[in-house]
mmCIF file as gemmi writes it, N, C-alpha and C atoms, coordinates in Angstrom:
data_model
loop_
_atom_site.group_PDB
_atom_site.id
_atom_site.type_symbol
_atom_site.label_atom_id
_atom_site.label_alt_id
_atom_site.label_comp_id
_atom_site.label_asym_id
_atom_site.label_entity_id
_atom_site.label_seq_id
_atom_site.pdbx_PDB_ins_code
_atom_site.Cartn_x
_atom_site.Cartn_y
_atom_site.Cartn_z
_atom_site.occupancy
_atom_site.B_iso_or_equiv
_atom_site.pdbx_formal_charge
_atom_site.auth_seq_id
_atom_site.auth_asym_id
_atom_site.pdbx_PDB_model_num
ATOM 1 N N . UNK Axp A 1 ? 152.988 -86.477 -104.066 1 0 ? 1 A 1
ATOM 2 C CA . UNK Axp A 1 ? 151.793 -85.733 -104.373 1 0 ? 1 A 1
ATOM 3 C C . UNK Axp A 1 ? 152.157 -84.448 -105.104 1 0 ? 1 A 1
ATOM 4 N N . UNK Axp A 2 ? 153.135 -83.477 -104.694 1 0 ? 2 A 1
ATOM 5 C CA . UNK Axp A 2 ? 153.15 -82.367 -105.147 1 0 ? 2 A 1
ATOM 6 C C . UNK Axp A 2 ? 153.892 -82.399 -106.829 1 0 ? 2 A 1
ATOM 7 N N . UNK Axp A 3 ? 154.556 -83.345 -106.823 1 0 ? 3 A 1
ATOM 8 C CA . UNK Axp A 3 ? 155.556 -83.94 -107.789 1 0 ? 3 A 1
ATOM 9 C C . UNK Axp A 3 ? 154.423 -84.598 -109.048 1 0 ? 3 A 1
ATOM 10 N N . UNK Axp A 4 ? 153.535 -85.172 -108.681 1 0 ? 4 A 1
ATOM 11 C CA . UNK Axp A 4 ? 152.401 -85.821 -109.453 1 0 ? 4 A 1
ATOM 12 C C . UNK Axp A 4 ? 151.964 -84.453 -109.887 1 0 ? 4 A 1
ATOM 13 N N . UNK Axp A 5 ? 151.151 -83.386 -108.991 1 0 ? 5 A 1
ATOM 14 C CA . UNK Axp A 5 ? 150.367 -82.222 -108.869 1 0 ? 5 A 1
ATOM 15 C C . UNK Axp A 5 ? 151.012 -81.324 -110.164 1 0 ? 5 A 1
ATOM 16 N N . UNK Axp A 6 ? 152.235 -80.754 -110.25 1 0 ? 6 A 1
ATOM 17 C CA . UNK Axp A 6 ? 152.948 -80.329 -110.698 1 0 ? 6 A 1
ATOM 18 C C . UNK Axp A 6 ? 153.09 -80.345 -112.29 1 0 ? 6 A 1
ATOM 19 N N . UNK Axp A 7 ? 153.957 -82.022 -111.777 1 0 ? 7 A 1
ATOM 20 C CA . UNK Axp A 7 ? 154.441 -82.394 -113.203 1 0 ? 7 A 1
ATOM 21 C C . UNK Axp A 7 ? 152.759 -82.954 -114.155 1 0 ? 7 A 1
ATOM 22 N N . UNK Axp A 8 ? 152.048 -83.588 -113.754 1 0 ? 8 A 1
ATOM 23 C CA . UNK Axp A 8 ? 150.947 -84.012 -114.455 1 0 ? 8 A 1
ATOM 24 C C . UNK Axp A 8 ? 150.218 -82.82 -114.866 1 0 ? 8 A 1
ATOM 25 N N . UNK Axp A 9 ? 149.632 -81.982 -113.534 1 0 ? 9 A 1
ATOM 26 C CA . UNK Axp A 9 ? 148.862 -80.969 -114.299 1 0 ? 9 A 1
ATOM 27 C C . UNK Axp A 9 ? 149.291 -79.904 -115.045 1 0 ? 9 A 1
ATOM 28 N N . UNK Axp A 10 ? 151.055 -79.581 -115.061 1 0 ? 10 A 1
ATOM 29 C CA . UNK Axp A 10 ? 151.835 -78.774 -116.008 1 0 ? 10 A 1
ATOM 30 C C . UNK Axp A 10 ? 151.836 -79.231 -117.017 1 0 ? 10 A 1
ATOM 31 N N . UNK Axp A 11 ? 151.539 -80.287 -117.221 1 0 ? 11 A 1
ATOM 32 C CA . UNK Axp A 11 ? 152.09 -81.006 -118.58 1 0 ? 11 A 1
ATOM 33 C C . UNK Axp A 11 ? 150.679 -81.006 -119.21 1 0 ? 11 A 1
ATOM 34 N N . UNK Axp A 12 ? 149.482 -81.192 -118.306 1 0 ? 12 A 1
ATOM 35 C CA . UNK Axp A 12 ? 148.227 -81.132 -119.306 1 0 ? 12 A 1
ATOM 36 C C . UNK Axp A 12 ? 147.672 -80.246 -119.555 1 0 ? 12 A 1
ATOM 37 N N . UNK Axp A 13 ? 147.922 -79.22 -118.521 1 0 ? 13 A 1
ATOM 38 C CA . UNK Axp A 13 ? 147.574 -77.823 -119.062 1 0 ? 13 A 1
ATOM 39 C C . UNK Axp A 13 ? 148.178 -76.948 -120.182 1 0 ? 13 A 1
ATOM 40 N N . UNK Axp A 14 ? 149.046 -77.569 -120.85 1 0 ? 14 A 1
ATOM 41 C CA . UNK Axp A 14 ? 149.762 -77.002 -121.853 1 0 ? 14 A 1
ATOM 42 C C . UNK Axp A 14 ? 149.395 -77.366 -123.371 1 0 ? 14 A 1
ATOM 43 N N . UNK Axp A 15 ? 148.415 -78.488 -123.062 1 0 ? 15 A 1
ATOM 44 C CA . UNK Axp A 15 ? 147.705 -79.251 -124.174 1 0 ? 15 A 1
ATOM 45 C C . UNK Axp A 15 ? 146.766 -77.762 -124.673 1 0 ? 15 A 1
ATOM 46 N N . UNK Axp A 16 ? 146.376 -76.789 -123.981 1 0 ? 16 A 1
ATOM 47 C CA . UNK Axp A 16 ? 144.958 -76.155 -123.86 1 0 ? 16 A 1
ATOM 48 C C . UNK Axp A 16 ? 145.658 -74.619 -124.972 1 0 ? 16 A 1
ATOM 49 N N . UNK Axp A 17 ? 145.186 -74.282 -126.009 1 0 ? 17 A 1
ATOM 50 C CA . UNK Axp A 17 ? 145.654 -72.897 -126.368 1 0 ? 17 A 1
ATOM 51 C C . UNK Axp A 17 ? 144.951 -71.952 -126.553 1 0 ? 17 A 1
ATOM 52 N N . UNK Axp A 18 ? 143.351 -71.828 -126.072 1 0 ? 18 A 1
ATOM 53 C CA . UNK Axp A 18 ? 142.579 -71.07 -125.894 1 0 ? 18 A 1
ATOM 54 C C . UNK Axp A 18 ? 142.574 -70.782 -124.206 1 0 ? 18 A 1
ATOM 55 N N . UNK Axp A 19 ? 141.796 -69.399 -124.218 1 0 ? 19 A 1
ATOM 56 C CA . UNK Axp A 19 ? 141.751 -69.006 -122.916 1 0 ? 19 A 1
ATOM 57 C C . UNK Axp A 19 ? 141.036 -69.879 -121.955 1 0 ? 19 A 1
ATOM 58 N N . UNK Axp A 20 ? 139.642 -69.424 -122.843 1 0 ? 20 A 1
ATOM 59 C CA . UNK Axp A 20 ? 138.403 -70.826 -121.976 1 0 ? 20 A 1
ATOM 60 C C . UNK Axp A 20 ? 138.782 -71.608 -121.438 1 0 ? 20 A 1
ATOM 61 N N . UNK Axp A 21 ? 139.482 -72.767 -122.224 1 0 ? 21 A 1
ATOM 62 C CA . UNK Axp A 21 ? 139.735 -74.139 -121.871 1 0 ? 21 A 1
ATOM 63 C C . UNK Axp A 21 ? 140.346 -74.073 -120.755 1 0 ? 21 A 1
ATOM 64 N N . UNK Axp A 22 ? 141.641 -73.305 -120.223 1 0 ? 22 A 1
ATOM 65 C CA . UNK Axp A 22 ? 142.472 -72.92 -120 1 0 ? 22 A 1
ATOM 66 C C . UNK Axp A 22 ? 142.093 -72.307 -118.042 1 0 ? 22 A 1
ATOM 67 N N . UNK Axp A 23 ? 141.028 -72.096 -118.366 1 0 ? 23 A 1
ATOM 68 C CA . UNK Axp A 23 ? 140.218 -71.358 -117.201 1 0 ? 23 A 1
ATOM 69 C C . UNK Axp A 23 ? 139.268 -72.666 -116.688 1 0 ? 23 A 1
ATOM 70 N N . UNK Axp A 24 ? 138.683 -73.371 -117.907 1 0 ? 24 A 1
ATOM 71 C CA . UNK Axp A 24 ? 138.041 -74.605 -116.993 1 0 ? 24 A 1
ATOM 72 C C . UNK Axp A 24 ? 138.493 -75.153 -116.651 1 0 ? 24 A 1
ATOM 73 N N . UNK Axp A 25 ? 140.048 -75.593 -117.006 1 0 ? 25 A 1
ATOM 74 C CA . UNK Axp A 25 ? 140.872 -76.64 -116.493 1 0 ? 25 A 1
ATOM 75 C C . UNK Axp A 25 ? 141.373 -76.288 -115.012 1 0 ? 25 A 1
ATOM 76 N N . UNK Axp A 26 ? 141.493 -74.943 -114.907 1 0 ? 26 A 1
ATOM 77 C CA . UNK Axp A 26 ? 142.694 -74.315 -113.41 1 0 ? 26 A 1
ATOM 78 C C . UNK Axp A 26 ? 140.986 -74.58 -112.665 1 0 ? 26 A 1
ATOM 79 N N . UNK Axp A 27 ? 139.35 -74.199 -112.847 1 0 ? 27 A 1
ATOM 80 C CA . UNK Axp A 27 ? 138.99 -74.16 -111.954 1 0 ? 27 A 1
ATOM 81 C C . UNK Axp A 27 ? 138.586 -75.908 -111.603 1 0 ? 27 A 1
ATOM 82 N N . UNK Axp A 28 ? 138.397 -76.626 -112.696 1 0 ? 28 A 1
ATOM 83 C CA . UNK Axp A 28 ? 137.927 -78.405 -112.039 1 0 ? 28 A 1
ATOM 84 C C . UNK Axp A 28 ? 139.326 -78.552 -111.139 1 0 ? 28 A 1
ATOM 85 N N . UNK Axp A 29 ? 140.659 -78.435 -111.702 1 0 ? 29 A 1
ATOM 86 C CA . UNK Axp A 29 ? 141.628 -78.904 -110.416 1 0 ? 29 A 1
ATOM 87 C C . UNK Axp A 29 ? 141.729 -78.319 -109.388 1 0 ? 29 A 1
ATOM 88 N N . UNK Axp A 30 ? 141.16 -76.764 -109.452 1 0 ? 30 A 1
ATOM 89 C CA . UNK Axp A 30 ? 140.912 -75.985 -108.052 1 0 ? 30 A 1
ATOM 90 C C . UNK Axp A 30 ? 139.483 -76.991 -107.057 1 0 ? 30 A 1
ATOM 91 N N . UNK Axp A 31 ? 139.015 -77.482 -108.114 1 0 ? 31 A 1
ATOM 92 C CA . UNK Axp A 31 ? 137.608 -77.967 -107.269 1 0 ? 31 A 1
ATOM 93 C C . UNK Axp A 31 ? 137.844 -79.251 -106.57 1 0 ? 31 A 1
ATOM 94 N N . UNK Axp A 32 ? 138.929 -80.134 -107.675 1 0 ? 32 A 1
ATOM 95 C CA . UNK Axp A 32 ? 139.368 -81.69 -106.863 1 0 ? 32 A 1
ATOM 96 C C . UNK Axp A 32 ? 140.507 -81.436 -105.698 1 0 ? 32 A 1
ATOM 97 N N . UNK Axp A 33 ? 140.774 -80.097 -105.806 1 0 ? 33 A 1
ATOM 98 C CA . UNK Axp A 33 ? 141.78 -79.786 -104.646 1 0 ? 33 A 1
ATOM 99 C C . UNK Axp A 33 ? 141.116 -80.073 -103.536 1 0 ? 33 A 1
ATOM 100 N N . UNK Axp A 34 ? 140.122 -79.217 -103.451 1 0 ? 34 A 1
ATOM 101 C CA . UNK Axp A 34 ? 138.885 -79.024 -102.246 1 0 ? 34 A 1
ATOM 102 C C . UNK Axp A 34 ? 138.598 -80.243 -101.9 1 0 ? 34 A 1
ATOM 103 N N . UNK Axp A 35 ? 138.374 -81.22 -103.185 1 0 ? 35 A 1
ATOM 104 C CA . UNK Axp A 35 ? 137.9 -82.344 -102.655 1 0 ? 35 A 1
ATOM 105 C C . UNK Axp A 35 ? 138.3 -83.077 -101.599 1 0 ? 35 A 1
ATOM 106 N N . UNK Axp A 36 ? 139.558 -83.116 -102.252 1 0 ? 36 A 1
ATOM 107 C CA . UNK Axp A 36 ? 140.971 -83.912 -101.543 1 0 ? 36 A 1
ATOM 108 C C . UNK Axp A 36 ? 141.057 -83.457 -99.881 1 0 ? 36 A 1
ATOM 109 N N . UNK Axp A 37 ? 140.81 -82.008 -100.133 1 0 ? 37 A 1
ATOM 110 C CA . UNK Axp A 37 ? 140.921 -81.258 -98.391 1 0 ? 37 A 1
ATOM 111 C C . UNK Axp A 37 ? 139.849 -81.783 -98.038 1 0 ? 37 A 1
ATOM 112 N N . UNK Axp A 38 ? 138.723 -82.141 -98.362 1 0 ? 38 A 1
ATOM 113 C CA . UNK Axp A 38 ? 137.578 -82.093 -97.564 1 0 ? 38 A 1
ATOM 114 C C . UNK Axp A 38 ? 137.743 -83.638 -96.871 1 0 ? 38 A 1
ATOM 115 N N . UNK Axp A 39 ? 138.419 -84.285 -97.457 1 0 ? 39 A 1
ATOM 116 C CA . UNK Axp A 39 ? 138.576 -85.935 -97.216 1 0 ? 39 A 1
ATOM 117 C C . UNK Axp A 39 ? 139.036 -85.968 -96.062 1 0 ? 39 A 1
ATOM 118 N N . UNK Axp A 40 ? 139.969 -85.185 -95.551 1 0 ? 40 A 1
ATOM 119 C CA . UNK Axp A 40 ? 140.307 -84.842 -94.079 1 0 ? 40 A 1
ATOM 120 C C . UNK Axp A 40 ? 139.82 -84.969 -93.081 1 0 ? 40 A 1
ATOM 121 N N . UNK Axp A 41 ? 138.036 -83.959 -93.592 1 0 ? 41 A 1
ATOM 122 C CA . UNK Axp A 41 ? 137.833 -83.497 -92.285 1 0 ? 41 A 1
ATOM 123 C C . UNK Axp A 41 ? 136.646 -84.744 -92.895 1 0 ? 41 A 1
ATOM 124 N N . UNK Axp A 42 ? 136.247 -85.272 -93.85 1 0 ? 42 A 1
ATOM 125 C CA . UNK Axp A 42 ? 135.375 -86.51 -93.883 1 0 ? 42 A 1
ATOM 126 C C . UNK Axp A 42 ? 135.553 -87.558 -93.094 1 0 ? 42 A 1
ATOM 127 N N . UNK Axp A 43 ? 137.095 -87.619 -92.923 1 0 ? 43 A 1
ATOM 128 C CA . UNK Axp A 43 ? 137.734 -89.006 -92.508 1 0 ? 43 A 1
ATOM 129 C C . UNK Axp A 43 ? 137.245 -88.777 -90.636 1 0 ? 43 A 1
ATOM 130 N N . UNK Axp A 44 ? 137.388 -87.263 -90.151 1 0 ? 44 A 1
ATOM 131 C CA . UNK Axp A 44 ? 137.28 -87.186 -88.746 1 0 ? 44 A 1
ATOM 132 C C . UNK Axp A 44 ? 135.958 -87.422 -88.581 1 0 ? 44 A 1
ATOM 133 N N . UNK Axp A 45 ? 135.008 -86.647 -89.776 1 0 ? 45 A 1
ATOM 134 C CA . UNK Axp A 45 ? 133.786 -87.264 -89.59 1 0 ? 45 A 1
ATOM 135 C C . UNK Axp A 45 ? 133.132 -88.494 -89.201 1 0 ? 45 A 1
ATOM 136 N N . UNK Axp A 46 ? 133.507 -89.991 -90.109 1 0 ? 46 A 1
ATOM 137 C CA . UNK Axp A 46 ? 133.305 -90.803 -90.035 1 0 ? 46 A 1
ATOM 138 C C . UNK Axp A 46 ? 134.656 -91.921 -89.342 1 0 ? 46 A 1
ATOM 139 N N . UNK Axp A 47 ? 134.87 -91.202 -88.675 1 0 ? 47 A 1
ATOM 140 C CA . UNK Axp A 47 ? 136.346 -91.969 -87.465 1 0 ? 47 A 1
ATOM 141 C C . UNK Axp A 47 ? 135.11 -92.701 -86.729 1 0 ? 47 A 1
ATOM 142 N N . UNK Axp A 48 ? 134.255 -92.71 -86.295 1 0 ? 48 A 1
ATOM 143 C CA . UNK Axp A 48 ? 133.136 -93.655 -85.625 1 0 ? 48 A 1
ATOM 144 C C . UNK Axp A 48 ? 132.515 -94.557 -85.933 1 0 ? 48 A 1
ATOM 145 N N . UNK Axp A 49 ? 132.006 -94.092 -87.085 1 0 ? 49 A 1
ATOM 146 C CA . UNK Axp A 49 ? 131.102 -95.718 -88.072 1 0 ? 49 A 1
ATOM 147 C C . UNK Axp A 49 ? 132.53 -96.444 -88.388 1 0 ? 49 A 1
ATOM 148 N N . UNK Axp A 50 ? 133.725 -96.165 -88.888 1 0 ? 50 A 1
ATOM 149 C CA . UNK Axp A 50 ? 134.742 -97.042 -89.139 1 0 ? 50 A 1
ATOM 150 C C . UNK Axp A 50 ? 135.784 -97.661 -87.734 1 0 ? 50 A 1
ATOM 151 N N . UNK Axp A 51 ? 135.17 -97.346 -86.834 1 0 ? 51 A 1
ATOM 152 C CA . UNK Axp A 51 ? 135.464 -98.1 -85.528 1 0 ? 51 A 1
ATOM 153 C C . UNK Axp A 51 ? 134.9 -99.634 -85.665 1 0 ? 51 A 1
ATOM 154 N N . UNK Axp A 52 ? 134.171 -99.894 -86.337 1 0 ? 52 A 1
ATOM 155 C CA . UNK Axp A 52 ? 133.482 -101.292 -86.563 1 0 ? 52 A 1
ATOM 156 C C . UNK Axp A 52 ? 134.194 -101.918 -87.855 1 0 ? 52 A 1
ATOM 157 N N . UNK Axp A 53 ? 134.283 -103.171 -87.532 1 0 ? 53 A 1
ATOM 158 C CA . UNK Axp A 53 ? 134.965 -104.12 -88.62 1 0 ? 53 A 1
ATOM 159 C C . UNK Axp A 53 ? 134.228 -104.15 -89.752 1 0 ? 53 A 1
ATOM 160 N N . UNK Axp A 54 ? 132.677 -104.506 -89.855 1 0 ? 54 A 1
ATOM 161 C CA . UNK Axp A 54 ? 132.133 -104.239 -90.457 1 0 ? 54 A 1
ATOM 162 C C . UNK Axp A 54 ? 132.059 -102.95 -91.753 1 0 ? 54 A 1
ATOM 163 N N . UNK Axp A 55 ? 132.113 -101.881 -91.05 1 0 ? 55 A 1
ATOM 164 C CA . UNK Axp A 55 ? 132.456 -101.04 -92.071 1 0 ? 55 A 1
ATOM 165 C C . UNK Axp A 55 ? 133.131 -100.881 -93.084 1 0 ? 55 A 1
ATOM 166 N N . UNK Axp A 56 ? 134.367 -101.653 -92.185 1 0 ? 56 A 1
ATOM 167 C CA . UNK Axp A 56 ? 135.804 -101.856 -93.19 1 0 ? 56 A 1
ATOM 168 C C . UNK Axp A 56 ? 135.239 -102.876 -94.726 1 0 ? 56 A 1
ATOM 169 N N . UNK Axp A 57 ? 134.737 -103.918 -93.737 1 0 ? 57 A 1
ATOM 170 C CA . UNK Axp A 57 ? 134.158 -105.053 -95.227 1 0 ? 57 A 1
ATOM 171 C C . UNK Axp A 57 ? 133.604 -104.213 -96.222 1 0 ? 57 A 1
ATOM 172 N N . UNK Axp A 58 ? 132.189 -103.271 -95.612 1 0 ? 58 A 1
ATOM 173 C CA . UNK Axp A 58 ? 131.694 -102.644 -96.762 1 0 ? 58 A 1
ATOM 174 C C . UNK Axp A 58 ? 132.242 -102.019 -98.149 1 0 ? 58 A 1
ATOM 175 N N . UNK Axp A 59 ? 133.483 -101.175 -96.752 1 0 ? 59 A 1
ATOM 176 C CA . UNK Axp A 59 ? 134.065 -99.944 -97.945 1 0 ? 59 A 1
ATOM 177 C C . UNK Axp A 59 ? 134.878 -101.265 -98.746 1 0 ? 59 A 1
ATOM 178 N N . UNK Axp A 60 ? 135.221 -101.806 -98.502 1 0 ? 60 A 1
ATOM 179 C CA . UNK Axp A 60 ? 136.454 -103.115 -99.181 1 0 ? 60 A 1
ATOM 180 C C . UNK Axp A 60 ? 135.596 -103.37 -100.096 1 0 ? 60 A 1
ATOM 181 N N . UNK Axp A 61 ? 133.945 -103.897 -99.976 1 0 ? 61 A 1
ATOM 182 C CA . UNK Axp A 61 ? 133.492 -104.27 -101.192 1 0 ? 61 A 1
ATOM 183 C C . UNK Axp A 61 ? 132.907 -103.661 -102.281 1 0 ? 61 A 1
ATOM 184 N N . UNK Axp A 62 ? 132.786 -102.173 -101.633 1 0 ? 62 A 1
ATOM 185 C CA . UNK Axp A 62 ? 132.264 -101 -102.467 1 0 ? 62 A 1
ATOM 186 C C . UNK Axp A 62 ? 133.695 -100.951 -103.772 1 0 ? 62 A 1
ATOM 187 N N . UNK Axp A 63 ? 134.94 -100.317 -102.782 1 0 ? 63 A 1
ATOM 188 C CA . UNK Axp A 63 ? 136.2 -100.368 -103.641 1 0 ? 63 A 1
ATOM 189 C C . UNK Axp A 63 ? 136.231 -101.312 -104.931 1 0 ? 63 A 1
ATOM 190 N N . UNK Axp A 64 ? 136.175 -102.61 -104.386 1 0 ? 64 A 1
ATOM 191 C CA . UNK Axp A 64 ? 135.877 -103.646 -105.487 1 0 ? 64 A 1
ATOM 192 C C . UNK Axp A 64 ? 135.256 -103.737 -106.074 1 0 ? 64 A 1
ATOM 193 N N . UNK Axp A 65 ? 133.781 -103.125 -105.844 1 0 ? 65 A 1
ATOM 194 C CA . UNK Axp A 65 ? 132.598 -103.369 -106.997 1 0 ? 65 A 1
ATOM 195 C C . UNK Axp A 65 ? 133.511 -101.966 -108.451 1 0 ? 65 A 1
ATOM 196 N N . UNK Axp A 66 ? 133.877 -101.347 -107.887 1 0 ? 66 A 1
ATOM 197 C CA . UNK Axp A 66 ? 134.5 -100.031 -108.262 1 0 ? 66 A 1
ATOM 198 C C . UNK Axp A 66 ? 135.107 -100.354 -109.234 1 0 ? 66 A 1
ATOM 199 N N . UNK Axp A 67 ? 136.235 -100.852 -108.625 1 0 ? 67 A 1
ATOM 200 C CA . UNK Axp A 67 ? 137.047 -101.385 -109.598 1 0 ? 67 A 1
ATOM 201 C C . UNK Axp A 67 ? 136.865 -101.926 -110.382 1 0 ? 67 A 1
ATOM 202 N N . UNK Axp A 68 ? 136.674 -103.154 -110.07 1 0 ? 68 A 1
ATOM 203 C CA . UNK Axp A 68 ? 135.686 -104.745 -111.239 1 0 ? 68 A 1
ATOM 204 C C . UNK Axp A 68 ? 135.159 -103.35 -112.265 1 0 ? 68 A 1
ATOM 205 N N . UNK Axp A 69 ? 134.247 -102.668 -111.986 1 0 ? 69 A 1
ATOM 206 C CA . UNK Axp A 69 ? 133.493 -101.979 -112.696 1 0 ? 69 A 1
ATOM 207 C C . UNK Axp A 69 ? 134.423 -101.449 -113.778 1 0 ? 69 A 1
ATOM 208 N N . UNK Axp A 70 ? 135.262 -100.904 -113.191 1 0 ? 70 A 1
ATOM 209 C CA . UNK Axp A 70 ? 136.35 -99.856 -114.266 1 0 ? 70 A 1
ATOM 210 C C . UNK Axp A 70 ? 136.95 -100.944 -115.104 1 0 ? 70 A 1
ATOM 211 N N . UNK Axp A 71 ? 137.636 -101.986 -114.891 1 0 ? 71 A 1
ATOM 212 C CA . UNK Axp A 71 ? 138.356 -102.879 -115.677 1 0 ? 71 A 1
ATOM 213 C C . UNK Axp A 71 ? 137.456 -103.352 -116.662 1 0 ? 71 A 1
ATOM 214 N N . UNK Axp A 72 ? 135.954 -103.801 -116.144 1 0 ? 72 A 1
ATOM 215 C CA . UNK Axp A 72 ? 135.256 -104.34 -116.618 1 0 ? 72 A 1
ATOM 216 C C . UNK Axp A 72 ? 134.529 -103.566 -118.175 1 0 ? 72 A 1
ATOM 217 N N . UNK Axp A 73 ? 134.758 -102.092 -117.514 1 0 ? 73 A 1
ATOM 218 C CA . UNK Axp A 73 ? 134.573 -101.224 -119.212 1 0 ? 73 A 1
ATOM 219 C C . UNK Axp A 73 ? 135.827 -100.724 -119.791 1 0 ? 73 A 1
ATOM 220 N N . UNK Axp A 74 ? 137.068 -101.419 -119.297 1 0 ? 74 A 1
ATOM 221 C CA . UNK Axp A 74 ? 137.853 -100.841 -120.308 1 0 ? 74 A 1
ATOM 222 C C . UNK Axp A 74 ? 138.284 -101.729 -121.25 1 0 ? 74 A 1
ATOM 223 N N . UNK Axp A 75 ? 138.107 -103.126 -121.054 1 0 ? 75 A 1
ATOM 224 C CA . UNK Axp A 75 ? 137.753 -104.53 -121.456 1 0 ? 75 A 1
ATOM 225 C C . UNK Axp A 75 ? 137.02 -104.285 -122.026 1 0 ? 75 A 1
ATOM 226 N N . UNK Axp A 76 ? 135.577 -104.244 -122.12 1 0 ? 76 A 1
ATOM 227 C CA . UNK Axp A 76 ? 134.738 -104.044 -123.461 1 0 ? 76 A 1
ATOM 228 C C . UNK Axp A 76 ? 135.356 -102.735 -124.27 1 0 ? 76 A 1
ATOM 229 N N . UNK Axp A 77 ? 135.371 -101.887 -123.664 1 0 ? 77 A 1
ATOM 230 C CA . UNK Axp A 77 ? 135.831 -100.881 -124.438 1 0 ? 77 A 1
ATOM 231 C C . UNK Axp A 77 ? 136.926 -101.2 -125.795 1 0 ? 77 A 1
ATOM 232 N N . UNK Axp A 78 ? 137.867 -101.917 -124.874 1 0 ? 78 A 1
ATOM 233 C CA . UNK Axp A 78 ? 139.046 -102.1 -126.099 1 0 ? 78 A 1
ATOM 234 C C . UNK Axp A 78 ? 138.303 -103.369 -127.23 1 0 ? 78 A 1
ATOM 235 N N . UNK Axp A 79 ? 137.588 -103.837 -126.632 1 0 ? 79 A 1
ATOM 236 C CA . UNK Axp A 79 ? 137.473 -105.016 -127.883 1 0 ? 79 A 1
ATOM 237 C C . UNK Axp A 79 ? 136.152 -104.045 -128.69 1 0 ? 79 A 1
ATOM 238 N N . UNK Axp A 80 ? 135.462 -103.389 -127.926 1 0 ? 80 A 1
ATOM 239 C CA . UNK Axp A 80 ? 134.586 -102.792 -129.235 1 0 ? 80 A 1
ATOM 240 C C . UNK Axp A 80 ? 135.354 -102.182 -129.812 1 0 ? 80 A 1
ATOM 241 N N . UNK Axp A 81 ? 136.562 -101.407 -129.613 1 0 ? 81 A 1
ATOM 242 C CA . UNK Axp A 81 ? 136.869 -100.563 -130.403 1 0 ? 81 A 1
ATOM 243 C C . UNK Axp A 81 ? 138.015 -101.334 -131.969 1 0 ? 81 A 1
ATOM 244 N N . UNK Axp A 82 ? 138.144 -102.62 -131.68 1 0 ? 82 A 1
ATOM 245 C CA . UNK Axp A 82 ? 138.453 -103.105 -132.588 1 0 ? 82 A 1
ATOM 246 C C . UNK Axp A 82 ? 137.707 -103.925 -133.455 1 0 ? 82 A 1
């Protein structure tokens, strides 16, 4: 994680040579930081509804619709773009 954190967002923040940009970029990764922390205390949140098997199926098929979804436009994507 910190190694990803680091090396990825050092390397893309260097793309940026205005100030602005430069300032929106440090605050969206300040904001997915939060996110990431908040998943924590989400996960203690919902430690109860995921006591059921059921749940598990859901999130499994949510994930998948997810996915399918993403592949599914990067697949059109590449053939429109040729």
């Amino acid at each position: 994680m910190y190694l990803d954190t680091i090396g990825l967002l050092g390397a893309i923040s260097t793309s940026f040579d205005a100030l602005e940009p430069k300032i929106a970029f440090g605050v969206g990764a300040t904001l997915a930081s939060f996110f990431f922390f908040s998943l924590g205390y989400g996960a203690r949140l919902l430690a109860p509804v995921f006591e059921r098997p059921r749940a598990w199926t859901l999130l499994d098929i949510a994930i998948a619709v997810i996915i399918w979804a993403i592949a599914t436009s990067l697949v059109l994507g590449r053939f429109a773009a040729t």
